[in-house]
PAZA-333740 format. One line per field, with one value per residue (C-alpha): residue number from 1; x, y, z. Coordinates in nm, 3 decimals. Layout:
N
num [NUM	...]
c1 [X	...]
c2 [Y	...]
c3 [Z	...]
//
This chain:
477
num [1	2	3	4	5	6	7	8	9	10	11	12	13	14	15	16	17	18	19	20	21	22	23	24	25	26	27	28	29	30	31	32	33	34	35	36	37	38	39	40	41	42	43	44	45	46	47	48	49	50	51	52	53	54	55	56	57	58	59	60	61	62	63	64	65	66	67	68	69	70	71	72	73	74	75	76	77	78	79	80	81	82	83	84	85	86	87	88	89	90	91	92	93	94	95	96	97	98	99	100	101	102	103	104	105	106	107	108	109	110	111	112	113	114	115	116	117	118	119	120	121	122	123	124	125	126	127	128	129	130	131	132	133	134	135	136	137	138	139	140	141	142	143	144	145	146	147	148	149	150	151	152	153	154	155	156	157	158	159	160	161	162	163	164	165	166	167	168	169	170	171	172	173	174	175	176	177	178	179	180	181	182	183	184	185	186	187	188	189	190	191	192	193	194	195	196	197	198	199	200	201	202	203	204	205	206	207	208	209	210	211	212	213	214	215	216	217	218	219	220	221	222	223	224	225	226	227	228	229	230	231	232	233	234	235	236	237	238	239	240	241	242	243	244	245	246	247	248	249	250	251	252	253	254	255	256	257	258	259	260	261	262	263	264	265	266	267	268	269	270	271	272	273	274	275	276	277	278	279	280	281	282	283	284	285	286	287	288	289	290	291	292	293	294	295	296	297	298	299	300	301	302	303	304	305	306	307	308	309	310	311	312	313	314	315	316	317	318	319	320	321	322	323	324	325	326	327	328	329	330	331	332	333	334	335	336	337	338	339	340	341	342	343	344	345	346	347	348	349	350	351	352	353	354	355	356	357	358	359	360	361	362	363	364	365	366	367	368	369	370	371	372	373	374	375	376	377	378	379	380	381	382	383	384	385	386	387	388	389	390	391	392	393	394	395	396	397	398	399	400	401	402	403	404	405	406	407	408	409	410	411	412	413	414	415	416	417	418	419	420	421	422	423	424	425	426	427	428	429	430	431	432	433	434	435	436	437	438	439	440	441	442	443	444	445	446	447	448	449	450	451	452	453	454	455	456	457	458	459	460	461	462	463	464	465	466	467	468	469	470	471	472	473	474	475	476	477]
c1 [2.687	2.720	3.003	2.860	3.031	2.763	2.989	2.981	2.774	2.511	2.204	1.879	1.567	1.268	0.934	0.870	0.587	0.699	0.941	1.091	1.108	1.315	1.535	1.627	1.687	1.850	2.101	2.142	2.247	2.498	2.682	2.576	2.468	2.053	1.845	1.473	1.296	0.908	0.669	0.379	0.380	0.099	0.066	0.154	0.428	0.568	0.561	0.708	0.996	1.064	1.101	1.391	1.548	1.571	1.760	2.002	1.841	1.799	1.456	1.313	0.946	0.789	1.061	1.026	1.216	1.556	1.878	2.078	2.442	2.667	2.394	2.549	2.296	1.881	1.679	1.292	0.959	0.787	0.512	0.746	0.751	1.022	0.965	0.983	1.187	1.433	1.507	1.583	1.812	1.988	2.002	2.169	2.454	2.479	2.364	2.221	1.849	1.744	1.420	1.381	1.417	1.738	1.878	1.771	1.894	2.240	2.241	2.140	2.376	2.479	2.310	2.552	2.715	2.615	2.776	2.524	2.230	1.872	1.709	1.438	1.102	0.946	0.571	0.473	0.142	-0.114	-0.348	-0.308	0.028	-0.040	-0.264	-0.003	0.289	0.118	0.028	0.394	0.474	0.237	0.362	0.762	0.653	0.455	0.794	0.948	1.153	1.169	1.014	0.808	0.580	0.792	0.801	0.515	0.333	0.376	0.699	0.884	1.218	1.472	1.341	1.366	1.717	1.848	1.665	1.873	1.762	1.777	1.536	1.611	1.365	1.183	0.863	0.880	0.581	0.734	0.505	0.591	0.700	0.969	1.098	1.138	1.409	1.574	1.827	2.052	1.799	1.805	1.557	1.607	1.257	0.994	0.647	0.446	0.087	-0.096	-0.101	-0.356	-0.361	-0.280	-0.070	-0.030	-0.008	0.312	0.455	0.389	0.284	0.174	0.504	0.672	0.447	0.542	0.918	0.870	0.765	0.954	1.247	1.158	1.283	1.630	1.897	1.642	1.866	1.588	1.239	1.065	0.690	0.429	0.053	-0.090	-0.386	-0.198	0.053	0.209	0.402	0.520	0.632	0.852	0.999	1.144	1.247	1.439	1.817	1.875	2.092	2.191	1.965	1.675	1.308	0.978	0.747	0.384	0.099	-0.305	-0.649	-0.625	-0.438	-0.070	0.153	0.562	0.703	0.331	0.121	-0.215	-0.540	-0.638	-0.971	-0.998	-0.649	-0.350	-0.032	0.308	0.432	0.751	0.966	0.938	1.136	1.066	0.782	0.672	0.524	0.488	0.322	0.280	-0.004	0.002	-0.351	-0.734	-0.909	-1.112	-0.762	-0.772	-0.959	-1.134	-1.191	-1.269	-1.022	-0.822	-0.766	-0.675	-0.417	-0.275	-0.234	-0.052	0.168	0.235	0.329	0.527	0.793	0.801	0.866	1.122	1.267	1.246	0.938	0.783	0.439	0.284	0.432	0.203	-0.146	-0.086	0.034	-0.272	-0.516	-0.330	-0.348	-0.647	-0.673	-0.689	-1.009	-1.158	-1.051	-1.389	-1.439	-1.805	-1.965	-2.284	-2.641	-2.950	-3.267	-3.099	-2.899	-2.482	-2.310	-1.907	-1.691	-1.421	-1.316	-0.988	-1.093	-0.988	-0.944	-1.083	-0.849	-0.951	-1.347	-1.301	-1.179	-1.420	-1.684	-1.636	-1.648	-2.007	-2.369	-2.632	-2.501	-2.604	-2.311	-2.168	-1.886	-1.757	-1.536	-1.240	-1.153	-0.808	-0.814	-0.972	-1.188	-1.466	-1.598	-1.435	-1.548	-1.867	-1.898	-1.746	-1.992	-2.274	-2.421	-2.402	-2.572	-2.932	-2.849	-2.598	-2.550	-2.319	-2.129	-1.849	-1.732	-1.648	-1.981	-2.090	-1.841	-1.932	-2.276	-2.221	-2.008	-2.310	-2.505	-2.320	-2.251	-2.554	-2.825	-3.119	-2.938	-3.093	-2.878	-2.943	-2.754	-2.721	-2.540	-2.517	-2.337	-2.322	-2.002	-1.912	-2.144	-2.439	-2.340	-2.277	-2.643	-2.835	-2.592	-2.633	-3.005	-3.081	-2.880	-3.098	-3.386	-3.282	-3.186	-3.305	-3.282	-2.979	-2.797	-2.489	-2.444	-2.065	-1.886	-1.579	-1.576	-1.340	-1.214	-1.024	-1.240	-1.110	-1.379	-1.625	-1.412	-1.090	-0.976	-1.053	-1.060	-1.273	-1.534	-1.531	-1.585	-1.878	-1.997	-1.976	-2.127	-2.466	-2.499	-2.493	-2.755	-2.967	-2.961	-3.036	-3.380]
c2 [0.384	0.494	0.445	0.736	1.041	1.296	1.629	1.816	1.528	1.650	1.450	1.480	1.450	1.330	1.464	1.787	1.621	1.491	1.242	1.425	1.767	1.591	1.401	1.743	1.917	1.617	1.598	1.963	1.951	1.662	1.890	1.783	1.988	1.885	1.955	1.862	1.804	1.785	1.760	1.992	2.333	2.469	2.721	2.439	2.296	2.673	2.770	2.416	2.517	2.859	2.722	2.513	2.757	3.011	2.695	2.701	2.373	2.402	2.357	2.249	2.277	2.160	1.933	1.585	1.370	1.521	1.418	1.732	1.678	1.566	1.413	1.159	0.991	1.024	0.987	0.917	0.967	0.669	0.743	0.797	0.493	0.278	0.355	0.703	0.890	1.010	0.667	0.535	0.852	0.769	0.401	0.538	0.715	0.469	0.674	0.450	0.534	0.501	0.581	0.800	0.413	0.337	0.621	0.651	0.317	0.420	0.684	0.546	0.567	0.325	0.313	0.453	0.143	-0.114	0.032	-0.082	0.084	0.034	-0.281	-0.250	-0.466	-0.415	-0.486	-0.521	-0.646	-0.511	-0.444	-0.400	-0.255	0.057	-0.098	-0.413	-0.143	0.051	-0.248	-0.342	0.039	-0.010	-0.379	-0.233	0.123	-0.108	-0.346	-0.018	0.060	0.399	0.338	0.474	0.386	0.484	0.460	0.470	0.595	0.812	0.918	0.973	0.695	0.997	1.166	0.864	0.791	1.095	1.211	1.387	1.132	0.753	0.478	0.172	-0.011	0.082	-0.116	-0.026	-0.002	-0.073	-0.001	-0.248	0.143	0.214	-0.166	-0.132	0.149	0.019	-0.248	-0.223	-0.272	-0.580	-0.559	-0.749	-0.937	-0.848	-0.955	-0.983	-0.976	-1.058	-1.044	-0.958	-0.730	-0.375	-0.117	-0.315	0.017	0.107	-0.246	-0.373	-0.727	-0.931	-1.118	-0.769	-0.638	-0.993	-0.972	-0.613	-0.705	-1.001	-0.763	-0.747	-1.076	-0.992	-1.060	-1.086	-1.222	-1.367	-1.400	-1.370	-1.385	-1.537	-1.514	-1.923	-1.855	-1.666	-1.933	-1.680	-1.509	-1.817	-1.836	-1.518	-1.654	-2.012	-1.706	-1.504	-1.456	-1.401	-1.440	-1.823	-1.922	-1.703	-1.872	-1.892	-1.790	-1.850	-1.668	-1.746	-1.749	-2.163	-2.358	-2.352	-2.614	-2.567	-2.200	-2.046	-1.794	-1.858	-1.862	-2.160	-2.069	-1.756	-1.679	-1.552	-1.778	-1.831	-2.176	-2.044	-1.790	-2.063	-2.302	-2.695	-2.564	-2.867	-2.938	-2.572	-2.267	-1.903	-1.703	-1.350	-1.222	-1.294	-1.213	-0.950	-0.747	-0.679	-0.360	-0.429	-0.772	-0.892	-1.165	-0.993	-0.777	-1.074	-1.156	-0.833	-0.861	-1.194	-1.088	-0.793	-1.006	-1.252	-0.921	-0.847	-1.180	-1.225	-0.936	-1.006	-0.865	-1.054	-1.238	-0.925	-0.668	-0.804	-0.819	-0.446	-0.299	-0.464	-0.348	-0.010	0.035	0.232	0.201	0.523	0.662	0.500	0.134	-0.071	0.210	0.181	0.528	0.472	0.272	0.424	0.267	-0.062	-0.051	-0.076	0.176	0.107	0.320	0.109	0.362	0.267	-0.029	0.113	-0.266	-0.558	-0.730	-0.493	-0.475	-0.894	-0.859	-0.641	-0.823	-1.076	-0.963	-0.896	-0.993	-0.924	-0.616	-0.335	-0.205	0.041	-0.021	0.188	0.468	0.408	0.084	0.104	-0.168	-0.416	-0.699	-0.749	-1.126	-1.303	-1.016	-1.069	-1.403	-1.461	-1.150	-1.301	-1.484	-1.174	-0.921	-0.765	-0.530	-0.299	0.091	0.169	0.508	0.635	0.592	0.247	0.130	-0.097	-0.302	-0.393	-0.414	-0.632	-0.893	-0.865	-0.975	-1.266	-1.396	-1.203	-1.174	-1.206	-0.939	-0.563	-0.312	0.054	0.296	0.646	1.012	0.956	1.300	1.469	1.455	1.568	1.568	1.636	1.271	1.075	1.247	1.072	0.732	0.710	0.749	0.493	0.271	0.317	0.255	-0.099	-0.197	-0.407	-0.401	-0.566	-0.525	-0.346	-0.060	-0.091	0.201	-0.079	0.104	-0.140	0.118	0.488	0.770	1.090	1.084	1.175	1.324	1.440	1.102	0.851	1.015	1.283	1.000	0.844	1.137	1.253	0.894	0.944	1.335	1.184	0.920	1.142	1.342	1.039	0.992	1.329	1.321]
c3 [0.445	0.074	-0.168	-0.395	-0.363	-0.426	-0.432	-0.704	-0.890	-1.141	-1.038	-1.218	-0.995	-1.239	-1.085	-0.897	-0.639	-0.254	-0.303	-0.525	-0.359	-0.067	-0.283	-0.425	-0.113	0.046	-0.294	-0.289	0.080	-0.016	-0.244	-0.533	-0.843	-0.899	-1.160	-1.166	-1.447	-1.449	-1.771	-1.616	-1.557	-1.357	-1.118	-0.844	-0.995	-1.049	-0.716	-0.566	-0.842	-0.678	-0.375	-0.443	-0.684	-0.390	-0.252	-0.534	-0.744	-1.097	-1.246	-1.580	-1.595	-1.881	-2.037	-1.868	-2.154	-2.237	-2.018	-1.899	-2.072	-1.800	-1.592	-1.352	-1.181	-1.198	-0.871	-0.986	-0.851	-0.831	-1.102	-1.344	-1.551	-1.678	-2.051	-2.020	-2.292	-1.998	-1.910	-2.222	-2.243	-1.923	-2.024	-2.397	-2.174	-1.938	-1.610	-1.353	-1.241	-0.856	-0.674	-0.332	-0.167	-0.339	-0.239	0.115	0.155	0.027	0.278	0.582	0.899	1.185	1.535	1.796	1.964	1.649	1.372	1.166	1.021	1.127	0.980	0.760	0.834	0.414	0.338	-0.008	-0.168	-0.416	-0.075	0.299	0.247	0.490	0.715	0.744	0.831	1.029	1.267	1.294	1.367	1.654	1.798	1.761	1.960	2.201	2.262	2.345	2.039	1.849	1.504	1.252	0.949	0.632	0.251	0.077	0.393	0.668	0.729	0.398	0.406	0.354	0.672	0.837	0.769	0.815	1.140	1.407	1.669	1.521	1.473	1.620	1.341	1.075	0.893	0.522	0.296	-0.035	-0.361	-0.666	-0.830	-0.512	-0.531	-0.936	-0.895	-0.592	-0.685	-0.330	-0.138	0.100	0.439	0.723	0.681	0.404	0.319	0.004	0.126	-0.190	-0.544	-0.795	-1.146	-1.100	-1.231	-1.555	-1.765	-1.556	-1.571	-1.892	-1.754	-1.456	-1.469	-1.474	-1.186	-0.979	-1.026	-0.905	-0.609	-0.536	-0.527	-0.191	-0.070	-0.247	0.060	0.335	0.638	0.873	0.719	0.389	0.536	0.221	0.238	0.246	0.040	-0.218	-0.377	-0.610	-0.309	-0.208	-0.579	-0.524	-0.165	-0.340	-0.656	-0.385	-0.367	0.027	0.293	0.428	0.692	0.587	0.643	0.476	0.721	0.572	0.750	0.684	0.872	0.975	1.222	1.159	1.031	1.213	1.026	1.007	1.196	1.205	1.404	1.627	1.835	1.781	1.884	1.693	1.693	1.657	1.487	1.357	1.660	1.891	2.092	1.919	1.664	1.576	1.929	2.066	1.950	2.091	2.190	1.991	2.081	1.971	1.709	1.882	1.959	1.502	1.441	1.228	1.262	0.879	0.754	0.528	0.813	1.069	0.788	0.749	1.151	1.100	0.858	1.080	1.395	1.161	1.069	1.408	1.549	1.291	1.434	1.773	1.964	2.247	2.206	2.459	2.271	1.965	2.152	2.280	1.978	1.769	2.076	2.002	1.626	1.470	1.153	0.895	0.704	0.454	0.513	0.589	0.841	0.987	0.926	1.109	1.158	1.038	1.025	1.124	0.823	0.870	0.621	0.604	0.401	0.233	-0.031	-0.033	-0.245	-0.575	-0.738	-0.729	-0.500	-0.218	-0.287	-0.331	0.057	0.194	0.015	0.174	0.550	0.518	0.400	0.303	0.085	-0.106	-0.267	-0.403	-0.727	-1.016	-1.109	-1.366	-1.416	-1.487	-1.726	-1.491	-1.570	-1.268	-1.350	-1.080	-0.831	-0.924	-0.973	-0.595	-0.446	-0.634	-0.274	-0.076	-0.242	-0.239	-0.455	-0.637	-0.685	-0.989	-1.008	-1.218	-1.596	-1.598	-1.440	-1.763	-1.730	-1.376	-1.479	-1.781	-1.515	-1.273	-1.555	-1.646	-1.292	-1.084	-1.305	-1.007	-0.843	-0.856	-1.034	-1.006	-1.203	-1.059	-1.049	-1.397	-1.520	-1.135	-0.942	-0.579	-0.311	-0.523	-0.690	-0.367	-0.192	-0.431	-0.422	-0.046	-0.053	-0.402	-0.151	0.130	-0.044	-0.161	0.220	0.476	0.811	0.884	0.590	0.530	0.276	0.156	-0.083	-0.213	-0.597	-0.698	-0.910	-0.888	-0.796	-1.007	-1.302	-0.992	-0.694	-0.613	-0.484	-0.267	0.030	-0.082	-0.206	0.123	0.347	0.102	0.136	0.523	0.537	0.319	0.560	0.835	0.662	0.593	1.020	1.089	0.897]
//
């Protein structure tokens, strides 16, 4: 499907981590000449470089800023950002800059018998992005069509379009990084789940970081799905250059008004893929078929079923593929009761968007918050927890300024500070147990940091399955 010849091109590949390993060896396997360019030089990084010089690819360890003379085209990681000295280089010399999305989408083949490619179902948001695609993967497999969860999860999008045996569909998770370097890019339906601060470093702004994201909608054909509580997505739909006859489909946790997906009674429906809307509506599932039931979750399910609808899937397909999906680790995962106290690893909640969400699914809570702050402010997370706490555990290098918030909008509210100066498990043994000690039966101990996790662990993953091995140790005694 591409009009780029890529024989014989010199192509720069900024970044030496996954996406751009396999942008290298896909370019190299295109014919064209690729040099990658990376600003570390660690052990890691040097053996990842021999690996693709035994392939023939050119590698430049060390020197992440200068443009190779001749360069024709630069394929980007995602982290890299757009004021790095190599861009303004490439922008200088006038070579255009794409990401691993832009260019899968440029290489993407037709379906035998369509002659056109697969369509693209694209999630974006500042949370729920995986979980949301990874619930359509599971509602397209369970109408019987060969898909996958690509992008910024699971699969990576070049695999995907160039596997031997096709995809019929794929759902997209799209970070605001991938969408900022992919300018061709036009799905078939997109969402934008929600958006809050984050990533304003790489951005430079929140209007930067919203028009971003809003690429999304760019040429949708069928849907652009919009969150109803979140009126700033809806800002990007009515923003949105797409195809004629393109809808807004809205999606939220009340009844439905004709276009929307919502929940009447406990159930999940349709108001917008069905025969005279305004009268009619269609049954998707219940509200016990989301795992896990909290409502950001139940809106991460609608938004799901919206894509997929908009694509084509029947209402059945969309109760057995959300019966069917289980979601990953560390995503308001229950961990386990002891002593008649709930303890639910959410450490995916590295801002205050996500910890607002889980937050909110649960009460009375002793919680856990803090790490690195990224440059986030934590008064409206506070002020909105305030009701539902009986007390709070701070961690991490940022934890004053979570305290000082809790001050201002929680002052009755317990704070404990703790692991000051440990890290690992040694730090997360004694979080687990100050947080035990401030429980009640019947409360619910919740890790949602709010903030990044490496001043303390390795990442978020590693904080949440510490989290999970002290609780477990907690039980056994």
């Amino acid at each position: 499907m591409t009009d780029f010849d890529f024989r014989n091109l010199p192509v720069v590949v900024a970044g030496l981590g996954v996406s751009g390993i396999s942008a290298a060896r896909v370019l190299h396997g295109l014919g064209a000449h690729v040099t990658v360019v990376d600003g570390g030089s660690g052990e890691g990084l040097r053996a990842r470089a021999a690996e693709l010089e035994a392939l023939g690819v050119a590698v430049r360890l060390g020197d992440g800023a200068s443009l190779p003379e001749g360069t024709g085209l630069i394929v980007t990681s995602p982290g890299w950002a757009p004021d790095s000295p190599l861009f303004a280089a490439a922008e200088a010399a006038g070579v255009p800059v794409w990401g691993d999305v832009e260019l899968a989408w440029r290489l993407r083949r037709p379906l035998p018998g369509t002659g056109e490619p697969a369509p693209w179902l694209a999630v974006t948001g500042t949370n729920g992005k995986t979980t949301t695609v990874q619930m359509l993967a599971s509602i397209l497999t369970a109408a019987g069509k060969r898909t996958a969860a690509v992008g910024n999860v699971g699969v990576s999008v070049l695999d995907a379009v160039l596997a031997e045996e096709p995809y019929d569909v794929l759902a997209v998770e799209l970070s605001s990084y991938q969408l900022h370097w992919a300018p061709s890019l036009r799905p078939h339906s997109a969402a934008v789940l929600n958006l809050a601060p984050d990533h304003l470093d790489w951005h430079g702004s929140m209007e930067a970081y919203a028009a971003d994201k809003g690429r999304i909608y760019q040429g949708n054909t069928v849907a652009c799905v919009y969150n109803l509580a979140d009126p700033a997505t809806e800002a990007l739909v009515r923003e949105a250059d797409v195809e004629e006859g393109c809808r807004a489909i809205g999606f939220g946790l009340g009844a439905p008004s004709p276009s929307n997906f919502g929940v009447v009674d406990g159930l999940l429906v349709d108001r917008a893929f069905v025969e005279d809307r305004a009268k009619n509506a269609a049954e998707l599932g219940a509200v016990e078929d989301v795992n896990p039931p909290a409502p950001h979750n139940i809106a991460n399910a609608l938004a799901a079923a919206a894509l997929a609808r908009a694509y084509g899937v029947e209402p059945k397909a969309v109760r057995e593929g959300l019966r069917a999906f289980r979601p990953d680790a560390h995503r308001i995962a229950e961990v386990g009761v002891v002593r008649e106290v709930t303890y639910i690893d959410d450490s995916k909640a590295t801002n205050t968007h996500a910890a607002a969400a889980s937050l909110a699914a649960y009460r009375p809570i002793v919680w856990i918050a803090g790490g690195l702050a990224k440059g986030a402010t934590f008064d409206d997370l506070a002020q909105g927890a305030a009701e539902r706490l009986r007390a709070v555990v701070l961690i991490g290098q940022d934890r004053a300024l979570i305290r000082e918030a809790l001050e201002r909008h929680a002052p009755d509210v317990p704070v404990i500070e703790a692991a000051g100066g440990q890290t690992g498990a040694v730090a997360m043994t004694e979080v687990v147990r100050t947080a035990a000690s401030l429980a009640q039966s019947g409360d619910t101990v919740l890790l949602a940091p709010a903030c990044a996790s490496m001043d303390m662990f390795t990442n978020y993953g590693e904080r949440g399955d510490l989290f999970a091995a002290a609780v477990r140790e907690l039980g056994n005694e």
